[in-house]
C-alpha positions in Angstrom: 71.0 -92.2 26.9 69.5 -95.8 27.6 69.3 -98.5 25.0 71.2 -100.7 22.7 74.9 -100.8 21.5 75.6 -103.1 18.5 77.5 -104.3 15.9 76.3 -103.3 12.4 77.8 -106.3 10.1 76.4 -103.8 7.2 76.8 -105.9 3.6 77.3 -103.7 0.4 77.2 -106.4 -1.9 81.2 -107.3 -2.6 81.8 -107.9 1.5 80.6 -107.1 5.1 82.0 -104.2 7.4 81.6 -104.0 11.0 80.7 -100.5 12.1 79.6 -99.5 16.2 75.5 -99.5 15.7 72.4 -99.3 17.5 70.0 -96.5 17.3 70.9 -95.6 21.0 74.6 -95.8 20.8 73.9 -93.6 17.4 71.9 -91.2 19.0 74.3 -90.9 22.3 77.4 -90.6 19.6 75.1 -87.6 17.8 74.4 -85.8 21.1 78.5 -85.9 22.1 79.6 -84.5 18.7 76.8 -81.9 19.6 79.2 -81.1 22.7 76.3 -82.3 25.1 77.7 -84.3 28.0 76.0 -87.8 27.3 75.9 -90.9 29.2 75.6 -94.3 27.7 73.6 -96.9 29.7 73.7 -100.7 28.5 75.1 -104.0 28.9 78.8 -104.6 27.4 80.3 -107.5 26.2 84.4 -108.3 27.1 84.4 -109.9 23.5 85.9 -108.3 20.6 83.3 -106.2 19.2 82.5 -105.1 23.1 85.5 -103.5 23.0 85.0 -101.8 19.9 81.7 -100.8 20.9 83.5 -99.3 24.1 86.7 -98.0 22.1 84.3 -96.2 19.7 81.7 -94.6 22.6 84.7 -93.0 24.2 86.2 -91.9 20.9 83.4 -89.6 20.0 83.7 -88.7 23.7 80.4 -90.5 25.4 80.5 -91.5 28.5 80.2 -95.2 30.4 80.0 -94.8 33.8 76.7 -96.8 33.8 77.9 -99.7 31.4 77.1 -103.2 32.9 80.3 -105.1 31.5 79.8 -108.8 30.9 81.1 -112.2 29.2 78.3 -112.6 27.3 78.5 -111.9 23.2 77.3 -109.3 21.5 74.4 -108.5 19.7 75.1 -108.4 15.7 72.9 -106.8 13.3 73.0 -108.2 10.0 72.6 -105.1 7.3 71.6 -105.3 3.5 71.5 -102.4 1.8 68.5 -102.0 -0.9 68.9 -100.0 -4.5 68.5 -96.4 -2.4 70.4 -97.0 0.4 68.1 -97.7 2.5 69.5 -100.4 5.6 67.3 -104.1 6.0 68.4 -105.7 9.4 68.4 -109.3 10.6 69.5 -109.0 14.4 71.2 -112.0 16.4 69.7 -111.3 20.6 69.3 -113.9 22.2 71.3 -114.2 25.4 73.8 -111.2 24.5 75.1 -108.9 26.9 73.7 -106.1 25.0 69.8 -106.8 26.4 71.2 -108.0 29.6 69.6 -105.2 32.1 68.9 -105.0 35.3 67.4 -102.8 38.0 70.0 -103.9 40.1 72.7 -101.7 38.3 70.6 -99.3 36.4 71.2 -95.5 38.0 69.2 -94.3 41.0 67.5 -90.7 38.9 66.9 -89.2 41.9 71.2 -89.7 43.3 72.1 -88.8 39.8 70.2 -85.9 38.6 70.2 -86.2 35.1 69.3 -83.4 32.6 67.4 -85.6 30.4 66.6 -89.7 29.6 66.8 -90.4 26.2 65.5 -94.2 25.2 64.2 -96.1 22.3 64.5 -99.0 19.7 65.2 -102.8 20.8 65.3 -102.5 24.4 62.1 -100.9 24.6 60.2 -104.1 23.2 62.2 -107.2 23.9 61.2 -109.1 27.0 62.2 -108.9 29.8 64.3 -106.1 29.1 61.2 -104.1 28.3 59.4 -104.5 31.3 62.8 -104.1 33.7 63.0 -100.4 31.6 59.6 -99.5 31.2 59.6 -99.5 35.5 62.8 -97.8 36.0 61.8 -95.5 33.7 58.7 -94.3 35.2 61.1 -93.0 38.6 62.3 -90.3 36.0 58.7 -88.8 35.5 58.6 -85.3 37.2 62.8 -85.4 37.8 63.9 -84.9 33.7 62.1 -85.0 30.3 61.9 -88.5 28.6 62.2 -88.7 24.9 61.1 -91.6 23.4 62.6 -92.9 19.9 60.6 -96.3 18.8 62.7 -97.1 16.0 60.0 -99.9 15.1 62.2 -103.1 13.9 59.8 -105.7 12.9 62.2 -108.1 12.5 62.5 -108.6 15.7 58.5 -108.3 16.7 56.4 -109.4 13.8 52.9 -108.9 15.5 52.0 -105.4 14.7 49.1 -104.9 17.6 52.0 -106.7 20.2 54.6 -104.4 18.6 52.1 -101.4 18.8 51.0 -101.9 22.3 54.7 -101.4 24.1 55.2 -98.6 21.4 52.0 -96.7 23.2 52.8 -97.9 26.8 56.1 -95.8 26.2 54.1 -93.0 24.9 52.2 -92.6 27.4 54.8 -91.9 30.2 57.0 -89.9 27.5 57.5 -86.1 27.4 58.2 -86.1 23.4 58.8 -88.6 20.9 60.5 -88.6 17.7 59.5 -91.6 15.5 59.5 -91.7 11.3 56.6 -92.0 9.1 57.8 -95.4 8.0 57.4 -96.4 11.7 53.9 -95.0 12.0 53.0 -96.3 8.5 53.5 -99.9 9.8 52.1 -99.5 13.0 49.6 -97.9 12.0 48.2 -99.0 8.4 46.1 -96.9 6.5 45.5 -93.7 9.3 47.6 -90.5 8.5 50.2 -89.2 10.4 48.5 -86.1 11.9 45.8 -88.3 13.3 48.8 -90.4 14.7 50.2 -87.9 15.9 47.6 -86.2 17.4 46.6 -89.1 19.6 49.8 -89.7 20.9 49.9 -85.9 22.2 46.6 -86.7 23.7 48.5 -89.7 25.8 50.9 -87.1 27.5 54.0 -85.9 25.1 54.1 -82.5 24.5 55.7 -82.8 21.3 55.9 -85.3 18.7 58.5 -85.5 16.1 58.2 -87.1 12.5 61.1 -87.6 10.0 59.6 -88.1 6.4 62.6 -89.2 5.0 64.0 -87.4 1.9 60.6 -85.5 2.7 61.3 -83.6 5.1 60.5 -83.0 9.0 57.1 -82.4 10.9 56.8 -81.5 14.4 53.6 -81.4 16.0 52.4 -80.0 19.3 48.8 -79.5 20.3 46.7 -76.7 17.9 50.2 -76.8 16.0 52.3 -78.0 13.2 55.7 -77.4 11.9 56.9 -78.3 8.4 60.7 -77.8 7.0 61.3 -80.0 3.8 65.0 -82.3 4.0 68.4 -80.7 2.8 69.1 -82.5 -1.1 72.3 -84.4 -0.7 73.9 -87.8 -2.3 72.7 -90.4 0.0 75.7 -92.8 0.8 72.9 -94.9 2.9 70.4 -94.2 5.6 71.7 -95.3 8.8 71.6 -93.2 11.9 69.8 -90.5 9.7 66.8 -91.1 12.4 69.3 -90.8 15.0 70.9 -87.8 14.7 67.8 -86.0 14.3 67.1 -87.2 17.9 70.2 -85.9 18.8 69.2 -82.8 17.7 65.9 -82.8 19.5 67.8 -83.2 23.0 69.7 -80.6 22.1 66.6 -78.4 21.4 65.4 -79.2 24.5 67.9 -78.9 26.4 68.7 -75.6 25.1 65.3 -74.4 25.0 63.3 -76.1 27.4 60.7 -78.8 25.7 57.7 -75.9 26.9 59.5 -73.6 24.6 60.0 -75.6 21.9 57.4 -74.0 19.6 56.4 -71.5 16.7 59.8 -70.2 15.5 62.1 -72.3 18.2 60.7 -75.5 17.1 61.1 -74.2 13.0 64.7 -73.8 13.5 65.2 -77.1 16.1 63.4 -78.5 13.0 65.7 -77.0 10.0 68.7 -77.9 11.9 68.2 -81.3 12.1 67.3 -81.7 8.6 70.5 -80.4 7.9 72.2 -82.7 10.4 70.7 -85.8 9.0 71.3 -84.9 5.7 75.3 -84.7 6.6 74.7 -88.0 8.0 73.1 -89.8 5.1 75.9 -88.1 2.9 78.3 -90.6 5.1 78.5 -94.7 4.9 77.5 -95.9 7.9 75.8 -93.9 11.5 78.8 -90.9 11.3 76.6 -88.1 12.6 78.0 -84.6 12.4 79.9 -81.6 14.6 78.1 -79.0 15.4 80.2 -77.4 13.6 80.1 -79.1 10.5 75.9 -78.4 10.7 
């Protein structure tokens, strides 16, 4: 699991909590309480939320062999919360420890075998991180199964055709992606999902993943598509909702192998994590479930 760990400072209108965030860090949390052995590669900061960052990965039992520890601060995310729940982020980057990668320290694939890259959100569009990734990423192609999460912020990247270009240069070298319609929507005005999602299998993914919200799930491959609509629960607020559903996804693959991962496989990979992120967005902040508790 490659990608960003953060604070969340989320605001819910009387004062400001800070909760372990990052859609990565969510995501690699989701895939330990799943019971799959997951490590967590980033930069780390010494400072105080660093160590709650790193108190909190190992809690939920991820772990940080690959961690690049550092001096420098961390990155903060700045939360708001709208009428529905739904999170609004203003994120602090610049020179944190968080973004501070390197090929230097990344793992060697091929001397660590891994069963599976997971990567996505910030550090796949912020310079230079982007471009340090995007290469070491490419030395996984034909060793594991990348899954790609875009988790489109354009907070941080307000030009939508910049923003939209390193979105399909990671598509193109993935093996699935799971991204929301939101995400697409923005990226992509005015051209409907299927179409989206039908280009992007043409790029190289064998499987592309879209969370409708409180509308459900769609998975498409090529010549098919798989609907299940989302479990009804009281939603506390929306964080890591898109998270755990890639959680589940590695899991999925993992389990069945991503050429597998069709007609009635990819149905129930598909109800599951509906039910996962509806557990989720019954919680305040990115607490994604057991497998148990799904």
């Amino acid at each position: 699991m490659c990608g960003e760990a953060l604070i969340d400072l989320i605001f819910d209108g009387k004062k400001s909590m800070a909760i372990v965030g990052g859609g990565p860090a969510n995501t690699a949390k989701a895939l330990s309480k799943l019971g799959i052995a997951t490590q967590f590669i980033d930069g780390l900061s010494n400072d105080e939320y660093g160590q709650m960052i790193l108190r909190q990965l190992k809690m939920d039992g991820v772990f940080v062999d690959f961690v690049q520890y550092s001096n420098k601060p961390t990155c903060i995310a700045n939360v708001n919360l709208d009428e529905k729940g739904k999170a609004i982020y203003d994120f602090q980057i610049e020179g944190t420890a968080t973004f501070d990668f390197s090929k230097s320290w990344l793992p060697d694939p091929q001397l660590n075998c891994p069963c599976l890259l997971h990567i996505g959100t910030l550090v796949t569009v912020i310079e230079p991180t982007s471009s340090i990734l995007f290469d070491w990423v490419r030395d996984f192609k034909g060793i594991a199964p990348i899954v790609f999460d875009p988790n489109v912020r354009p907070a941080v990247l307000s030009d939508r055709y910049s923003y939209l270009d390193k979105v399909e240069r990671w598509v193109s070298i993935s093996d699935a992606v799971k991204v929301s319609d939101e995400d697409l929507n923005w990226l992509y005005p005015s051209i409907s999902v299927e179409e989206i999602s039908g280009k992007w299998l043409s790029m190289g993914p064998k499987l592309v993943v879209v969370t409708l919200g409180d509308k459900g799930l769609i998975g498409f491959r090529k010549n098919e598509k798989v609907y299940v609509s989302a479990e009804k629960v009281r939603v506390a607020d929306t964080v890591g909702a898109g998270d755990t559903v890639g959680a589940v996804l590695v899991e999925a693959i993992l389990k069945n192998s991503l050429d597998n991962l069709s007609g009635s496989n990819l149905e129930l990979f598909l109800a599951r994590a509906a039910k996962a992120a509806s557990i989720t967005v019954s919680r305040f902040g990115a607490t994604p479930p057991t497998s148990d508790e799904i």
